[in-house]
TORMARTOR-22367 format. One line per 3 residues: number of its first residue (from 1); for each residue x, y, z of C-alpha. Coordinates in Angstrom, 1 decimal. Example, Ala and Ser with C-alpha at 12.3 -4.5 7.8 and 13.67 -1.06 7.14 Angstrom:
1 = 12.3:-4.5:7.8 ~ 13.7:-1.1:7.1
// end
This chain:
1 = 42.3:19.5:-17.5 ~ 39.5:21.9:-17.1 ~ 37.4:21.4:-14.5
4 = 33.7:22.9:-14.1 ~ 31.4:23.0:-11.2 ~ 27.5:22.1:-11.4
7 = 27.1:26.1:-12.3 ~ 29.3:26.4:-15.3 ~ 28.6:22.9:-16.6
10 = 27.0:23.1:-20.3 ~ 23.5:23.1:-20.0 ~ 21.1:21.3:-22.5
13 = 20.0:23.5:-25.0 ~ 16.4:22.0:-25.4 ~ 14.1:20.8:-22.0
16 = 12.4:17.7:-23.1 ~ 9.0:17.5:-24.3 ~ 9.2:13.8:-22.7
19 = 8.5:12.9:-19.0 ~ 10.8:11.7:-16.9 ~ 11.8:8.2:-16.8
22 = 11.5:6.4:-13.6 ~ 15.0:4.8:-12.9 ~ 13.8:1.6:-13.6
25 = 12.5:3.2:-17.4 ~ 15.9:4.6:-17.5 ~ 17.6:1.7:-16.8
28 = 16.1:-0.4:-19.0 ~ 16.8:2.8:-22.1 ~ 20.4:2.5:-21.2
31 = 21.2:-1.0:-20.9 ~ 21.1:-1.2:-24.7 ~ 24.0:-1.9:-27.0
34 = 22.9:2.0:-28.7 ~ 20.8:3.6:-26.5 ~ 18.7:6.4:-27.8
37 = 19.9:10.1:-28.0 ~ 17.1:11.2:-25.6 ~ 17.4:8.3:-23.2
40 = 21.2:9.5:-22.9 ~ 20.3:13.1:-22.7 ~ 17.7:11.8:-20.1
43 = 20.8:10.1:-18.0 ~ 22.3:13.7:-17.5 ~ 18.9:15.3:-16.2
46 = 18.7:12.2:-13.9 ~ 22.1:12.2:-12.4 ~ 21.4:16.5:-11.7
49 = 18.5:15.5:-9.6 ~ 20.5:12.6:-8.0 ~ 23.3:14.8:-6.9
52 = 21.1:17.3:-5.6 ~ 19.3:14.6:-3.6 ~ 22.5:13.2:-2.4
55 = 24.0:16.9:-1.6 ~ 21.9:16.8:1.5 ~ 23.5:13.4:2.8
58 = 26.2:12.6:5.5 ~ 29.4:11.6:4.3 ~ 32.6:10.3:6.5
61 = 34.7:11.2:3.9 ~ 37.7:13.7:5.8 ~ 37.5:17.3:4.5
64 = 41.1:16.9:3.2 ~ 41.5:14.4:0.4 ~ 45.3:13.8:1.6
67 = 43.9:12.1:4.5 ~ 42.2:9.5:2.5 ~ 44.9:6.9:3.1
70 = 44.0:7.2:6.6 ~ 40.4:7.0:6.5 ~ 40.9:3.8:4.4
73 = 42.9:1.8:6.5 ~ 40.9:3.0:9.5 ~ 37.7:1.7:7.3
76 = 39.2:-1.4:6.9 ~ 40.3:-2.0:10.8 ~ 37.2:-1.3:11.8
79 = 35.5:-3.4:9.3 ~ 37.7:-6.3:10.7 ~ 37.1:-6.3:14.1
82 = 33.3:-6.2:13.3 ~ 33.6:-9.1:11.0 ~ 35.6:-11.1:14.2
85 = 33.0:-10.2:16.3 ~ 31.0:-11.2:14.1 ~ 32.3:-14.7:13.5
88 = 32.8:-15.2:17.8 ~ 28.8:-14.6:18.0 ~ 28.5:-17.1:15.6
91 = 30.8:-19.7:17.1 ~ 29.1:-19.2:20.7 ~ 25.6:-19.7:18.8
94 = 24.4:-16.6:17.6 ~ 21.9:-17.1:14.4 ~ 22.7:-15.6:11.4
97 = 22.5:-12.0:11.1 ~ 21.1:-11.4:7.6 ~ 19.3:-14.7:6.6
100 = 16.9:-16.6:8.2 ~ 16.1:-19.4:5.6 ~ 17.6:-20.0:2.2
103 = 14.9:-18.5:0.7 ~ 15.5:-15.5:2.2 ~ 18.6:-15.3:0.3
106 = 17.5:-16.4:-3.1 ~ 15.2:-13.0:-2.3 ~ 18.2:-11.2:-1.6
109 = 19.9:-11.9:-4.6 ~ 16.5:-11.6:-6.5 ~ 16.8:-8.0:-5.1
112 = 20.2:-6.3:-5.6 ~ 20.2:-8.0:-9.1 ~ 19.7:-4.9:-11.2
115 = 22.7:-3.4:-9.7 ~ 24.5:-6.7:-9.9 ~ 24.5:-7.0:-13.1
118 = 26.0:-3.4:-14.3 ~ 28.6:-4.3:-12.0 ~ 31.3:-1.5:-12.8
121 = 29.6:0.2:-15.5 ~ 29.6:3.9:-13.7 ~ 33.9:3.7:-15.0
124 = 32.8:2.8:-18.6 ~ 33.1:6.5:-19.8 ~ 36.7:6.6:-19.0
127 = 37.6:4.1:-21.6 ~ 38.0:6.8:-24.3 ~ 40.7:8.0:-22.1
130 = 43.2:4.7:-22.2 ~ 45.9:7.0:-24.1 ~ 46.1:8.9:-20.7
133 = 48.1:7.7:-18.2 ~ 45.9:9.9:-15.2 ~ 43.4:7.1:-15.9
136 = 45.0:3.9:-16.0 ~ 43.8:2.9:-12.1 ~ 40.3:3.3:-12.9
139 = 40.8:2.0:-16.3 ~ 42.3:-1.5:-15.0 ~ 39.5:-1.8:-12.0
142 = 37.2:-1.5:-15.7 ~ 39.1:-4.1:-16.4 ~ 39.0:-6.3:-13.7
145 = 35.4:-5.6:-13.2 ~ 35.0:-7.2:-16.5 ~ 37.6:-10.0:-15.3
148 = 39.9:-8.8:-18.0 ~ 37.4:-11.0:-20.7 ~ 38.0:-14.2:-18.8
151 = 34.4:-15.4:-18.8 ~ 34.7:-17.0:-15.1 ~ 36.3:-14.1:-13.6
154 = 33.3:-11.9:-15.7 ~ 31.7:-10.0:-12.9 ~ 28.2:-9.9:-14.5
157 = 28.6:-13.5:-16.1 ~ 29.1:-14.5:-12.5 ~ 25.8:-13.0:-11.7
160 = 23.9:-14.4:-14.1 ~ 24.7:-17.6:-14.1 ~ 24.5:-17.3:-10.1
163 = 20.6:-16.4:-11.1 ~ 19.9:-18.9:-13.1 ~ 21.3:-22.0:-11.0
166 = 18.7:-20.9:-8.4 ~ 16.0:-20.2:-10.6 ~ 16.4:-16.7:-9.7
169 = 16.2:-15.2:-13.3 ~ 12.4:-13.2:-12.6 ~ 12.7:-10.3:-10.7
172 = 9.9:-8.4:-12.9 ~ 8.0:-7.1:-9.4 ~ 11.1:-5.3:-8.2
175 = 10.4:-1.9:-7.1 ~ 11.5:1.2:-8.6 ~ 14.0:1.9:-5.8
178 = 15.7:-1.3:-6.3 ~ 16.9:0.2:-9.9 ~ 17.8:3.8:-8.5
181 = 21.5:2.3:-7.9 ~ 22.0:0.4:-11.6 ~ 20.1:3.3:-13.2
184 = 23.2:5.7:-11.6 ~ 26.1:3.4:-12.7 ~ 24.6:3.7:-16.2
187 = 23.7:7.2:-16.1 ~ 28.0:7.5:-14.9 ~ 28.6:5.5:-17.8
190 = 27.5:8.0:-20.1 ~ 28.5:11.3:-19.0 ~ 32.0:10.8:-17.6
193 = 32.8:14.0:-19.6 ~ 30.7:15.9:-17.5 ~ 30.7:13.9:-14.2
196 = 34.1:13.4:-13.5 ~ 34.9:14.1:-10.1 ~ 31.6:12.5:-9.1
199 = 32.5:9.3:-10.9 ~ 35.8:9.5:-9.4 ~ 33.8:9.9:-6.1
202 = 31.4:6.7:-6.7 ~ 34.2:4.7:-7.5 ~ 36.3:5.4:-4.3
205 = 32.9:4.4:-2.5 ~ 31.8:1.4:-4.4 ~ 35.1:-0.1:-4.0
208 = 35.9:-0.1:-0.3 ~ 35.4:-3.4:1.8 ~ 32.2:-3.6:3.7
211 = 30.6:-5.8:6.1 ~ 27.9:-6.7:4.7 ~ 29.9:-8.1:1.7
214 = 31.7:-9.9:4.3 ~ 28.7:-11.6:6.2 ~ 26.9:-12.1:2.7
217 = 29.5:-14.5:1.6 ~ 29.8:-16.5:4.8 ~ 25.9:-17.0:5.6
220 = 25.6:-17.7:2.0 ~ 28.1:-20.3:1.6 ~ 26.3:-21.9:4.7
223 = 22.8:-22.2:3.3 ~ 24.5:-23.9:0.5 ~ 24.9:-20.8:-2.1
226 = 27.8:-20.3:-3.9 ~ 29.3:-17.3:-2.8 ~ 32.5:-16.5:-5.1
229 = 30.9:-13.4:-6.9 ~ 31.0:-12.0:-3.1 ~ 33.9:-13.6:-2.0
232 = 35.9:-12.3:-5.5 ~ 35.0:-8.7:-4.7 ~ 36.6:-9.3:-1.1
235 = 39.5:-10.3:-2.7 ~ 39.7:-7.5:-5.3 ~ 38.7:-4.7:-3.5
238 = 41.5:-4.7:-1.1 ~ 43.1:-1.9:0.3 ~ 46.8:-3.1:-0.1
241 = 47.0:-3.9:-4.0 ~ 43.0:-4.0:-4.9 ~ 40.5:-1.6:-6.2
244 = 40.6:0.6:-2.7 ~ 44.0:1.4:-3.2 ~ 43.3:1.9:-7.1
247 = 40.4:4.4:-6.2 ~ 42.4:6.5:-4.3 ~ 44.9:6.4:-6.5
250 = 42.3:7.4:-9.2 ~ 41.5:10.1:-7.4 ~ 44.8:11.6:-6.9
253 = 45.9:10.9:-10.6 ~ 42.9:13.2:-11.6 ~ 43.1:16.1:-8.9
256 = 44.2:19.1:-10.8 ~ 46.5:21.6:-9.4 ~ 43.9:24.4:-10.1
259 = 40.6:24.5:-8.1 ~ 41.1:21.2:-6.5 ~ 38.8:22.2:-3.5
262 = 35.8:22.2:-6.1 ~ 37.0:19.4:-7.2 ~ 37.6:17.4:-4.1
265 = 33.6:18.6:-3.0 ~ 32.2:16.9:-6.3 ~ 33.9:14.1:-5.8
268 = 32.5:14.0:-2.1 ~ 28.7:14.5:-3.9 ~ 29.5:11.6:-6.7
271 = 30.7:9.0:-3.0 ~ 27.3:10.4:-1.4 ~ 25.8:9.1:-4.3
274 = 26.1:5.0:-3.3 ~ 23.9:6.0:-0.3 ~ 20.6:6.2:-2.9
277 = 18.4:3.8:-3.3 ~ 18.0:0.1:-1.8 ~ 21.2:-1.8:-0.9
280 = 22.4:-4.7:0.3 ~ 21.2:-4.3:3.9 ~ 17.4:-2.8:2.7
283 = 16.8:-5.5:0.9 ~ 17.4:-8.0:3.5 ~ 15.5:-6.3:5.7
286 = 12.6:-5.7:3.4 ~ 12.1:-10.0:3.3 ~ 8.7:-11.1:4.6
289 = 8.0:-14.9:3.9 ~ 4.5:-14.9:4.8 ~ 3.7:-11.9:2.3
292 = 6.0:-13.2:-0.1 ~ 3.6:-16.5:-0.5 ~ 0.8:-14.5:-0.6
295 = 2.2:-12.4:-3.5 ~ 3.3:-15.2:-5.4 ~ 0.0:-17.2:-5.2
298 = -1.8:-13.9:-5.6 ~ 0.5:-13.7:-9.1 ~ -0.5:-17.8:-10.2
301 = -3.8:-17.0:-10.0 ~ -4.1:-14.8:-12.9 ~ -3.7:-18.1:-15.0
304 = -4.0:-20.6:-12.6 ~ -7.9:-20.0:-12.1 ~ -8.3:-20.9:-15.4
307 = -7.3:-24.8:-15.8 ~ -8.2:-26.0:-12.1 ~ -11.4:-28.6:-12.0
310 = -14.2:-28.0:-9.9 ~ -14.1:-31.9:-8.8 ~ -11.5:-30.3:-5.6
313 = -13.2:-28.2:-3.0 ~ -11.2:-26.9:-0.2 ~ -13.6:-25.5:3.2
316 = -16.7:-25.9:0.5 ~ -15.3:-23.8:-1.8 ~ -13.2:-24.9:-5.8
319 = -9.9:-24.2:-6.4 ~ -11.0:-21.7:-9.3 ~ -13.4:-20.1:-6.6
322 = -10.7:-19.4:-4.0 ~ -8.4:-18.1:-7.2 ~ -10.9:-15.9:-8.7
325 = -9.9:-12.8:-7.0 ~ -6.1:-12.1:-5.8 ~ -7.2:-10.7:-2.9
328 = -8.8:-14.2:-1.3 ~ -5.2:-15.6:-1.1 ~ -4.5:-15.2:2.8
331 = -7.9:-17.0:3.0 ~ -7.6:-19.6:0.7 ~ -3.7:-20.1:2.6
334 = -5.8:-20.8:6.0 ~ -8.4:-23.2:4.4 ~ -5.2:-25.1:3.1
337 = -3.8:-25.2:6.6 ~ -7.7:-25.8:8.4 ~ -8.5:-29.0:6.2
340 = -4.8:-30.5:6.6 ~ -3.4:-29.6:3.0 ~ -0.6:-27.9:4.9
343 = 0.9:-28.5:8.1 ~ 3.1:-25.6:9.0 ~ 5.7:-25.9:11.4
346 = 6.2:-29.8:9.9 ~ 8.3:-31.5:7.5 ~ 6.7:-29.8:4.3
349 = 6.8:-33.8:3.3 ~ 3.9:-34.6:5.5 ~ 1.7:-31.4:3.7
352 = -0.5:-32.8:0.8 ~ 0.2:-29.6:-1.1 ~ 3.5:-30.0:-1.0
355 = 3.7:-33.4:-2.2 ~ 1.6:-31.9:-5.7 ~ 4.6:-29.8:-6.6
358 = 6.9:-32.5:-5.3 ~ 7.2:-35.8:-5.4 ~ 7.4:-38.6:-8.0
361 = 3.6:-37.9:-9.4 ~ 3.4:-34.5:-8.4 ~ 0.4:-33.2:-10.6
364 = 1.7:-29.3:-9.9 ~ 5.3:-29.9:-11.4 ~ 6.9:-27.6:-13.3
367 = 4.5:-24.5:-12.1 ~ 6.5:-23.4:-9.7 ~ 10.5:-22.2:-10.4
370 = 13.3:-23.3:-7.9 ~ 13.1:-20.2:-6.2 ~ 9.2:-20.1:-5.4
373 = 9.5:-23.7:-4.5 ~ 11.9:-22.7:-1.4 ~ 9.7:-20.0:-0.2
376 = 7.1:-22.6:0.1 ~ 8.9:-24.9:1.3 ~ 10.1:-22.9:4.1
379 = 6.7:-21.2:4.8 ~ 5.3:-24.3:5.6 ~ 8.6:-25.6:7.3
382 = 8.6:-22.2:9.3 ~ 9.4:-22.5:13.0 ~ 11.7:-26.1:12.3
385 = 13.9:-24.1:10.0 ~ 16.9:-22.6:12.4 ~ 18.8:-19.8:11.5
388 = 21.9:-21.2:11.9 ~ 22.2:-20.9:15.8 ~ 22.8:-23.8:18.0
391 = 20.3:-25.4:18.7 ~ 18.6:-27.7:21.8 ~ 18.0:-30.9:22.3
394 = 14.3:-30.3:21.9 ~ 14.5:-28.0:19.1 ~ 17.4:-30.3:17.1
397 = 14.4:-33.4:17.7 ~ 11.8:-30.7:15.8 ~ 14.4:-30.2:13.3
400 = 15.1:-33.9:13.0 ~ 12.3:-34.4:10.7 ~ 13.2:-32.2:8.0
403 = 15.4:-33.3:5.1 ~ 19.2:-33.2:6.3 ~ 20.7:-29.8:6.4
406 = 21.6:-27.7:3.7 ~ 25.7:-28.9:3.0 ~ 27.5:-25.5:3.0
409 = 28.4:-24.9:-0.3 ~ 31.9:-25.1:-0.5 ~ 31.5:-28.6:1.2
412 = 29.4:-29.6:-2.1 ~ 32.4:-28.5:-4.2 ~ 34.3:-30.6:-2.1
415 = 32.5:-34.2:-2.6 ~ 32.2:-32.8:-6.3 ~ 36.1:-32.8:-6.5
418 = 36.3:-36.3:-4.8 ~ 33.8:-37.9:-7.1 ~ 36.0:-36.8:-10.0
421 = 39.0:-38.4:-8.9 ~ 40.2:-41.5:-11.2 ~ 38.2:-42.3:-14.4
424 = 35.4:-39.2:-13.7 ~ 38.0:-37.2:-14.8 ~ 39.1:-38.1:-17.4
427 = 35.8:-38.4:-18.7 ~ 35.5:-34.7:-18.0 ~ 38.6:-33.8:-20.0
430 = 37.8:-35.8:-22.7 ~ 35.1:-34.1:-23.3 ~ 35.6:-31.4:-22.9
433 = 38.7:-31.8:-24.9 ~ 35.7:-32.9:-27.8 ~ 33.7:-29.6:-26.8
436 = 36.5:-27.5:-27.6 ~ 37.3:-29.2:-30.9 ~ 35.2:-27.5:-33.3
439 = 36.5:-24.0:-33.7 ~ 34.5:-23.4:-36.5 ~ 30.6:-23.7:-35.0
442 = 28.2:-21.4:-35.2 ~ 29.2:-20.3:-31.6 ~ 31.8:-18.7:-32.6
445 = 30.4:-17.0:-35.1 ~ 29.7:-13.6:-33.3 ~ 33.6:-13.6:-32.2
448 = 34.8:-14.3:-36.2 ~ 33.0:-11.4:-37.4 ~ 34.6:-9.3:-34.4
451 = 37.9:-10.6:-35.2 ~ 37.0:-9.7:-39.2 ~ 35.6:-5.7:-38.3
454 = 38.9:-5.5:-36.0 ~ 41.3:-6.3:-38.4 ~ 39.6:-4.0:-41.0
457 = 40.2:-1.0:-38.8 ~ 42.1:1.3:-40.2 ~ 44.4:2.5:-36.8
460 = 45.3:1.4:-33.4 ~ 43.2:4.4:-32.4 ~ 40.2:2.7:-34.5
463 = 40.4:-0.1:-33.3 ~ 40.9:0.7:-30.0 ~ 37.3:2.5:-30.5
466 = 35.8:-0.1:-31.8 ~ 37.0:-2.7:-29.0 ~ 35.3:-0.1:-26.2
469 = 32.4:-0.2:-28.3 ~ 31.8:-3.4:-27.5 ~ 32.9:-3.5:-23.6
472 = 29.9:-1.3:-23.0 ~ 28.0:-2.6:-20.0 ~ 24.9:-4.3:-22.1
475 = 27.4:-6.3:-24.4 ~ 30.7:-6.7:-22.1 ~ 29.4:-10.0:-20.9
478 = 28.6:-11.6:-24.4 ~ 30.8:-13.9:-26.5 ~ 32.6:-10.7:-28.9
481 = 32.5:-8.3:-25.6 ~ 34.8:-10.8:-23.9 ~ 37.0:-11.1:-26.9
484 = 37.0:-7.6:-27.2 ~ 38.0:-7.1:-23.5 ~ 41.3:-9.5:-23.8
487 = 42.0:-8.1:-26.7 ~ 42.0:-4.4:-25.3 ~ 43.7:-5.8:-21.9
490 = 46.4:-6.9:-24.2 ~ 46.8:-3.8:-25.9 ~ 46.4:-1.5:-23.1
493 = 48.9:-3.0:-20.6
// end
């Protein structure tokens, strides 16, 4: 295998007449079942500038690779104690460390969604390679990533459907540094000819256990969140038989005999490269309740000044006044609380507003999505909504008032499971026994004419093409990508 450093790599012949994209522009190019020539050839300039950015980063990676094994299982001890500690705080009454409402985590999720949902794209380019057994660890974590076409195992169908149970689906305002980390798994995806070490590199980062991941699933679990999309990638990224051990072993596979200090060094730049952009523990931190109201009203405004009546005045002033300009939100918020529309720090039951987007004649349903409705709700619940500490006998008589607390999620699934016991389940199989009986709807349309293009192929190696056509990260996730993945699991095991 020839390898080439960031010198001798082959340099575009032509410097674009275009602009740069921002990584969310980029993104967005890429994330297309064809993107554009120039949107690819953009994804190569990009990832230059993101290596040289991530050149200048700290990395704990040891300077010789054959002390990786090491620095893995040390990773994961220490991980471990931190997660126990973590866990004693908690059980002697510490609050959660990352959320402080459920809100808070709808926001979170809201936030590391663009990077979510290319969830293992950065190994797509080695798919071209499943003839060559140096690849087949990075290959099956591809693979797995994609939950071998099983749509419940389906990383980014996990994701998305995560989304939309919480009304999460909108995530428009995101900032551009929120993309920087999606917009490099993409950029990977396409030039794994060219970035090879440094996608070898970003996979042996992406794929080791970390505590966040660990604390993630447990505080969400406990405001009532499902948390298996975390809670899988603890499982699979182990560093016994998961995707650690198959990231070092990715590594070694493709270390060649000749120049493997070069090589070793890129592969440290492509690691460096997770530390871009906003992460798990940014975005967390970046949640402000109060200015996430205000942003949100600020945003209803635009159309929500248009189709109030003048007959309701709040501190002298109509609705359609106070919505006329963005920038009177904070105001308008304190009028609301001054004239007794909201009572913060109170059952958001006993606000008035609150009551017109719930309730059974609430005049404001439907205007507000799932999501937006919690961060109201626990703005104006504010200081009665604990953070999951123990709490007082005069704080647990504050707390008293609001609606009982949040079942932990995997306690839902349990009264779930006991409801279907007897004759609910059978109902449940029967129908779905009746779901499942028409093979022939227009469903499964978009699978027949996969299975038709497949069969017209006119080699393994054809097909085998044509299959990782449509396992590319926009299409992976749909009805003939999942087919396409069993059907290449099948053939490449």
């Amino acid at each position: 295998m020839q390898i080439t450093t960031r010198a001798t790599r082959p340099q575009p012949a032509v410097t674009p007449s275009y602009e740069a994209l921002s990584s969310r522009q980029l993104y967005e190019a890429l994330l297309q079942s064809h993107p554009s020539a120039d949107s690819v050839h953009e994804a190569r300039e990009y990832l230059e500038q993101r290596l040289d950015e991530a050149a200048k980063r700290d990395a704990d990676l040891p300077e010789d690779p054959r002390a990786l094994e090491g620095w893995i299982a040390q990773g994961v001890e220490q991980v471990g104690n931190a997660y126990r500690d973590y866990l004693a705080s908690r059980k002697a009454g510490a609050p959660r460390r990352y959320f402080k409402s459920k809100s808070h985590a709808l926001y979170f999720l809201k936030g590391v969604a663009p990077t979510k949902l290319v969830d293992g794209a950065w190994l797509y380019g080695l798919l071209q390679r499943w003839n060559d057994p140096r690849f087949s660890a990075p290959i099956q974590i591809y693979l797995e990533e994609l939950g071998e076409g099983q749509p419940d195992k389906n990383h980014v169908v996990l994701y998305k459907k995560l989304l939309a149970t919480n009304g999460c689906d909108d995530w428009a305002s995101l900032s551009d540094e929120h993309y920087v980390q999606g917009a490099i798994q993409l950029a990977l995806a396409h030039h794994a000819d060219h970035f090879l070490p440094e996608v070898i590199g970003f996979n042996l980062g992406y794929e080791q256990l970390p505590l966040h991941l660990l604390i993630t699933a447990y505080e969400l679990n406990e405001l009532g969140l499902d948390p298996y999309y975390f809670t899988l990638h603890i499982t699979v990224d182990n560093a016994g038989t998961g995707h650690a051990k198959k990231a070092l072993q990715a590594l070694y596979d493709a270390m060649p005999v000749e120049n493997h200090e070069a090589f070793y060094q890129r592969v440290i730049n492509g690691y460096k490269l997770n530390l871009l952009g906003e992460g798990t523990t940014s975005v967390i931190a970046g949640f402000d309740l109060e200015q996430e109201v205000i942003d949100l009203l600020a945003e209803k405004s635009t159309v929500g000044k248009y189709v109030h009546s003048d007959y309701c005045r709040i501190g002298g002033r109509s609705v359609t006044d106070w919505l006329s300009n963005p920038e009177q939100i904070p105001g308008f918020l304190e009028s609301l609380q001054a004239h007794g529309w909201i009572k913060r720090h109170q059952d958001p039951m006993e606000s008035r507003f609150w009551k017109l987007i719930q309730g059974e004649r609430a005049e404001m349903f439907g205007v507000f999505s799932p999501y937006e409705q919690q961060l109201l709700h626990d703005w104006i619940a504010g200081d009665l909504i604990h953070t999951g500490a123990s709490r007082t006998a005069e704080s647990q008589a504050r707390v008293a008032r609001l609606p009982k607390r949040e079942l932990s999620f995997r306690a839902k699934q349990r009264q779930l499971e006991t409801l279907c016991e007897g004759q609910g389940s059978e109902t449940g199989r029967s129908a779905l026994t009746a779901a499942n009986s028409d093979a022939s709807s227009d469903f499964d349309s978009e699978r027949n004419q996969l299975a038709e293009k497949l069969a017209a192929q006119p080699s393994r190696e054809a097909g085998m093409a044509y299959l990782i056509e449509m396992m590319a990260p926009a299409t992976h996730h749909t009805a003939s990508g999942l087919l396409a993945t069993r059907l290449f699991t099948q053939l490449f095991s």
